[in-house]
N, C-alpha and C positions, 0 to 999 in steps of 0.2 A: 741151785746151779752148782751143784758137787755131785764131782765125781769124774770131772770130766776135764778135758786141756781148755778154757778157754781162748787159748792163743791160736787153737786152731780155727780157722774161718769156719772151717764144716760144724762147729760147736753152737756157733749162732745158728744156722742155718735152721728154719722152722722154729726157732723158740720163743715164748709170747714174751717181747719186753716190753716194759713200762717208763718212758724217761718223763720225770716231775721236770717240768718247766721250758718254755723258750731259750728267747735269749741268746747270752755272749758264748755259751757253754751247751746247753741242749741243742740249739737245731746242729752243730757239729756231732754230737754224740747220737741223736737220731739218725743223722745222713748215714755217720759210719754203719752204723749195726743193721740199716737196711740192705747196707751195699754187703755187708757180711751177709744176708739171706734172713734178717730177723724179723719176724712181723712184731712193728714197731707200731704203738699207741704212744703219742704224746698227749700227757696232761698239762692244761695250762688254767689256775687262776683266772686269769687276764683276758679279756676281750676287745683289743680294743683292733685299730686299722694296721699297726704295724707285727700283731699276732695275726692276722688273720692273713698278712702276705707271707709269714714265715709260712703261717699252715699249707698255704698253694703250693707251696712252694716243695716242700715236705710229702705230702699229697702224691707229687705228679714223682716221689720213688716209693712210692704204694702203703705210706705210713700213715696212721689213722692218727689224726689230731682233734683232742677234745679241748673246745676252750669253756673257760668259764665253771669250770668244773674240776678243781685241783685236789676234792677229799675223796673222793669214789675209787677204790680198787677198780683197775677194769678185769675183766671175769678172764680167765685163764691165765693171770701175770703167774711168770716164773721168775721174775728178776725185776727190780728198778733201779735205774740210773738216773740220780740224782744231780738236781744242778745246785750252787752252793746253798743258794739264800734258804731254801726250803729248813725249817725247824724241826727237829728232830721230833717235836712233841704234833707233828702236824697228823690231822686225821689219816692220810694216805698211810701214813710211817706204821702209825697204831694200828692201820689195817691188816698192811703187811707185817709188820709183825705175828698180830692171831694167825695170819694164814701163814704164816712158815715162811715168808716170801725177802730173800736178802736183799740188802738194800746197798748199793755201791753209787761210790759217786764220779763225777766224769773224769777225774783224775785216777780211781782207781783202774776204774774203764780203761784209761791210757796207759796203765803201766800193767795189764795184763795184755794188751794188746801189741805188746813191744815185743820185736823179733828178737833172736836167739844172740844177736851181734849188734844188738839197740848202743845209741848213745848213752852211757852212765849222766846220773844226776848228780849235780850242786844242788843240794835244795837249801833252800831262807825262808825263814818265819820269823812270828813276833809282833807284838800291838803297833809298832812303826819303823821305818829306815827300809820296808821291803822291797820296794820297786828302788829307792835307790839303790840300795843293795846289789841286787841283781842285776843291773844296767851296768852298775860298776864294776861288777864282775865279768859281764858277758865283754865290756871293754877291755878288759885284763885280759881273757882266752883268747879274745881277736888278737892283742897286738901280739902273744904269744904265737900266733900263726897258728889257733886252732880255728877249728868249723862248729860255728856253738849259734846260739842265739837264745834270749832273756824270753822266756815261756812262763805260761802256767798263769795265776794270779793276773798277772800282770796284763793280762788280755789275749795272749796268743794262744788261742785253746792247744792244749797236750795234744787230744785224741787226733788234729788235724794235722800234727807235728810228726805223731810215732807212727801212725798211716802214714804219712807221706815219708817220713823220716830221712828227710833230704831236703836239701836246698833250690833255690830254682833252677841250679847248674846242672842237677843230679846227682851230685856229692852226698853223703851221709855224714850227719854230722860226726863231730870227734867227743863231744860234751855236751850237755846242755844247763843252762842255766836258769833253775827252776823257783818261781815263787810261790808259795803257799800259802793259803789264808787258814786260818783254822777253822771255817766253814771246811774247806775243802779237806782238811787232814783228819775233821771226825769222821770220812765216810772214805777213808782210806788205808785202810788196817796193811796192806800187802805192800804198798811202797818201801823199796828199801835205796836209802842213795849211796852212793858214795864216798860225800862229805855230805852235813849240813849246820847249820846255824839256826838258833834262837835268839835274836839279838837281842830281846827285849821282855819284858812281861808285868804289864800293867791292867788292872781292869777294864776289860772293853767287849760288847756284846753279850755280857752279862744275860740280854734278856732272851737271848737265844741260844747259850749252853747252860745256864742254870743257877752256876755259880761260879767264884773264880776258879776254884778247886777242878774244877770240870774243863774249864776253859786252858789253861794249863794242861793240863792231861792230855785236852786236844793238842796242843802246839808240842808236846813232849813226844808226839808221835813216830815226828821228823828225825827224829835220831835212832828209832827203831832200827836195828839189821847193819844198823854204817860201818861201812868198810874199813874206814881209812882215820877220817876225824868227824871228831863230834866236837863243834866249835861253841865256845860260849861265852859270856859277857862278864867277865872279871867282877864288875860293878855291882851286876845285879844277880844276887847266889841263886835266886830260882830257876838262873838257866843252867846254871851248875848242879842242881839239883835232881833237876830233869834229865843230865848226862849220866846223873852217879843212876838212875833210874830205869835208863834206857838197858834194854838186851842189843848191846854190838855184836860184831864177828870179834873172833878172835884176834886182838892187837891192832883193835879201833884202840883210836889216842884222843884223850880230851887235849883241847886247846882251848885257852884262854886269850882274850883279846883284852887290852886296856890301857888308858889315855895317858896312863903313869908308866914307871920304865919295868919292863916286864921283866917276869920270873923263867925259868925253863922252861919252855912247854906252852909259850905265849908271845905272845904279837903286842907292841906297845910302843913309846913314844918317848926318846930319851932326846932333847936339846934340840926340838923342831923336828927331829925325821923318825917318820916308821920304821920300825927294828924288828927283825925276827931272832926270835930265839926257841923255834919249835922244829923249824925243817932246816936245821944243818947239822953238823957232824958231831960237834961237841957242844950239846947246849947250855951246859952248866958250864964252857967258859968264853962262847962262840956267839957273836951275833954276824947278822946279816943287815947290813944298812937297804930298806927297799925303795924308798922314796922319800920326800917330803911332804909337811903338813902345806906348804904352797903347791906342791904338786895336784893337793886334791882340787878338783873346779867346783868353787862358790859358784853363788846364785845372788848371794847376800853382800858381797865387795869382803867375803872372809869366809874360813872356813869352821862351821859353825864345831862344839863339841863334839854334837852326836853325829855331824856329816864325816869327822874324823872317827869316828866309833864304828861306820857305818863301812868306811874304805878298809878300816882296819879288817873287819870281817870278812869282805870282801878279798883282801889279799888274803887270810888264812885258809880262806875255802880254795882257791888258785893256786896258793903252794901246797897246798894236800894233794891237790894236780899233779904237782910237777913242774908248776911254771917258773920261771925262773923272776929271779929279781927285776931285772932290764924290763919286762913284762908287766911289772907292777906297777915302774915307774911310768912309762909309754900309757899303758890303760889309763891312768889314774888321769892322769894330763890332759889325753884327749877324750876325754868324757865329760858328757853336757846334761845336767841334771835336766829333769822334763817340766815343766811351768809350772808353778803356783807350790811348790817347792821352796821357802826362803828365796823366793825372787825379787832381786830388787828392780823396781816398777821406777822410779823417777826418783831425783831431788827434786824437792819445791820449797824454794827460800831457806835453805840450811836445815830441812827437816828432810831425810831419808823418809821410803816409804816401801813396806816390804809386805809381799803377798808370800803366806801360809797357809792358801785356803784349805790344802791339805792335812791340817793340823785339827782332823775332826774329831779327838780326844783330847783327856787332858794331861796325858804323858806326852805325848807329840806336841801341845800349846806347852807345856813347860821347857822341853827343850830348845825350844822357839824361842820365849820369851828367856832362856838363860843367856843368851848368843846377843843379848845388846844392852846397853848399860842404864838407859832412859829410856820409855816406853809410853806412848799412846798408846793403850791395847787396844783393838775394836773385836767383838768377843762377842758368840750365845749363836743360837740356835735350836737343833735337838738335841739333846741331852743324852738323851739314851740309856736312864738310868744313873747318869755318873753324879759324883759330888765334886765339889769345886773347892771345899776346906782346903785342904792343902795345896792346890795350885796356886792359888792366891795367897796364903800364907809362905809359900817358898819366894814368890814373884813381885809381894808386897815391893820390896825397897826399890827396885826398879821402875815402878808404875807412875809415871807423872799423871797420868788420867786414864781412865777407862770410860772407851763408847760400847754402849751394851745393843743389841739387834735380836729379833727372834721369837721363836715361842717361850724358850724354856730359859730367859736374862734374867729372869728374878733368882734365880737359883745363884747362879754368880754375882748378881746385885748383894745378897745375905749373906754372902761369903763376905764379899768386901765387907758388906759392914762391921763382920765381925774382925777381920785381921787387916785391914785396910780404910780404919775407917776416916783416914783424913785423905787417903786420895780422892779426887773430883770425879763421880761419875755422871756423864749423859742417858738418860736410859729414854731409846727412842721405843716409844710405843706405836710400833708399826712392824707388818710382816712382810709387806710386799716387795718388789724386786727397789722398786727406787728408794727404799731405806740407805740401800748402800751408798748413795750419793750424798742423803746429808750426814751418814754418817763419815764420811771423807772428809766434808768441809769443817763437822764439830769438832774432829781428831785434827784436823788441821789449825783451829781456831785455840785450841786447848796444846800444841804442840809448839816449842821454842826451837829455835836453831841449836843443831847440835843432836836433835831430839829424833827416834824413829816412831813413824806411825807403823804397827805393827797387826796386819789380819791375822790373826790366829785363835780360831775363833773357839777351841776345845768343844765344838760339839758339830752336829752333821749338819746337812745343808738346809734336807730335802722338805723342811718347813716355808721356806720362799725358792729356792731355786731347784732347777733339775739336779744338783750333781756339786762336788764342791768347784770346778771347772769353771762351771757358769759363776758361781758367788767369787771366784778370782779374778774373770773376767769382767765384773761387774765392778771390783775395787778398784780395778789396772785403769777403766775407761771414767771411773768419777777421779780417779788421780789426773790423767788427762786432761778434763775439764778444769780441774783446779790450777794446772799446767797455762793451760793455756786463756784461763781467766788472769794469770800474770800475781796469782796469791804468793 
């Protein structure tokens, strides 16, 4: 597919594409590229009742859908468009490869697709804080009195954004507020933003980029071409790394972000309030007070470190905008984190109880579990490759009891025992959905007043439930019952 514009609609037109997969991201990128004139084949794995109405569906704009069948090149591809989860080492990828055949994904899709006067990106990456990230950002452009909205990752496909590239008013937007998963950023080589952020970088998905070295390299992508700033995490020098790394335009600025009081060129935290000291006039003797750490909205009755890590970032990528301070502060205030986020779920008898289901690593369950001072952890799941040494050895002194759940609890059961070996653990030998109910009642029965029960479980769900969604909602509803058994 070189040689040619393809922003122009007439580029699609007749050319055989290939899109790997259904779902939250292919049937969007399908619809598009048929309404552009492309004979579209969709591949899909999966066969089950809710792929087969996508395919109807897809069908009736004359696009061919093959289920059940996700390694087969189909016979004249010029091009596939990739949805994220597919693995780079998947037979389709190795086909197209020998055949010559590029591989782009639906975010690159989206951003060759994008007219000549497109909204510029905010992008955010990083092993965790992304959706909050960007939600707190897209609050900060609103209250700025821009026309933005929190895209990408986050569930609002791109491609149905830069197509439409407008609001329901008919407005274009002025920004947009992009998340990125590093699925999506290794099959996006051409993306270039305007700012972005790496907020973070811990081992995660390991089994689907290779190594962490590779995995890194994918998230290092996002600073590729940046305009303006390339923002990164004071704390953690891999994302600084990554910036010293990257090819910018000419008179991109790194910016640092960090919890302690910042140097020139950084966003940070001096006597309770957020301070700039990158976007004003004299930053070697100049700050800008933006907000306060009360201004951020908990979930948790406070605001946790890395949620302050999180707004921090979130203002740098906003004032590399333009936005003004007033903006930072209004955003921050009226922004309402989304469920199972450090949400706190009830007191019951002097013991808080706080849903993380989100917390499906073990960089994300450490930031969790730093944010309270006594802890019933309830923990395990899928694993995903990860080890548990150090989270338990950082987490020890905090731990009044661990309740273990899952396939993969023995793994953090051997951790404890090695760095944690006089905390009390429950290790429920069960996979099914109603675990989580006695696991509610043993954290409850092992927790003192004073004390938080704490979901955060450092590995994935999808061993007992659909989604970590469901495994929050399952904690929130045996909290409930413990509520109202009067425990």
């Amino acid at each position: 597919m070189t040689g040619y514009d393809p922003r122009d609609p007439q580029d699609f037109a007749g050319r055989h594409i290939t899109v790997a997969g259904l779902g939250v991201s292919g049937v969007p990128a399908a619809r598009a590229l048929a309404g552009l004139g492309a004979r579209v084949t969709v591949v899909n794995s999966s066969d089950g009742e809710r792929e087969r109405a996508q395919a109807a569906e897809l069908a009736e704009l004359g696009a061919t859908v093959r289920l059940g069948d996700g390694d087969t090149l189909p016979e004249g591809t010029e091009l596939i468009v990739t949805t994220p989860g597919w693995k780079p080492t998947s037979p389709l990828f190795l086909a197209a490869e020998k055949a010559g055949v590029p591989v782009w994904g639906d975010v690159e899709l989206a951003w060759r697709l994008r007219g000549p006067d497109a909204a510029p990106w905010l992008a955010v990456t990083g092993t965790n804080g992304k959706t909050t990230t960007v939600r707190m950002l897209a609050s900060i452009l609103t209250a700025a009195g821009l026309r933005t909205a929190a895209v990408g990752n986050i569930g609002v496909p791109l491609v149905d954004v830069v197509l439409g590239e407008g609001r329901a008013d008919g407005a274009s937007y002025d920004v947009l507020a992009v998340e990125l998963s590093s699925y999506q950023l290794h099959w996006a080589p051409s993306v270039r933003a305007h700012s972005a952020t790496v907020l973070n970088l811990a081992p995660d998905h390991l089994d689907w980029h290779g190594s962490m070295a590779a995995y890194a390299a994918d998230k290092g992508r996002i600073y590729e071409g940046n305009t303006v700033a390339c923002v990164y995490n004071v704390a953690d020098p891999a994302t600084e790394d990554l910036v010293r790394q990257a090819d910018v335009e000419e008179g991109c600025r790194a910016i640092g972000f960090t919890l302690g009081a910042p140097g020139p060129s950084q966003l940070g935290i001096v006597d309770g309030i957020l301070v700039d000291r990158a976007f004003v006039e004299n930053r070697q003797r100049q700050a800008q007070e933006l907000a306060e750490i009360a201004d951020i909205a908990p979930s948790s009755g406070k605001a946790a470190p890395h949620n302050i890590a999180n707004a921090l970032a979130a203002a740098a990528l906003a004032r590399a905008f333009g936005v003004p301070a007033a903006a930072v502060r209004e955003g921050l205030r009226t922004f309402h984190p989304d469920a199972h986020r450090i949400q706190h779920v009830a007191d019951v008898a002097g013991v808080s109880y706080i849903d993380d289901s989100k917390a499906t690593n073990t960089h994300a369950a450490e930031a969790s579990l730093a944010a309270y001072e006594h802890i019933v952890w309830i923990a395990g799941g899928l694993a995903k490759g990860a080890t548990f040494d150090e989270l338990v050895r950082t987490a020890a002194g905090r731990l009044r009891a661990v309740v273990l759940i899952g396939a993969d609890r023995a793994l953090i059961r051997e951790a404890l025992g090695r760095h944690a070996p006089d905390v009390p653990v429950v290790d429920l030998d069960r996979t099914d959905t109603g675990a989580m109910s006695e696991a509610v009642r043993e954290a409850a029965r092992l927790a003192e007043p004073g004390d938080t029960v704490l979901l955060a479980p450092a590995c994935a769900s999808m061993d007992m439930f659909v989604n970590y969604n469901k495994r929050g909602e399952a904690f929130a509803d045996a909290v409930g019952e413990l509520a109202a058994a009067g425990h």
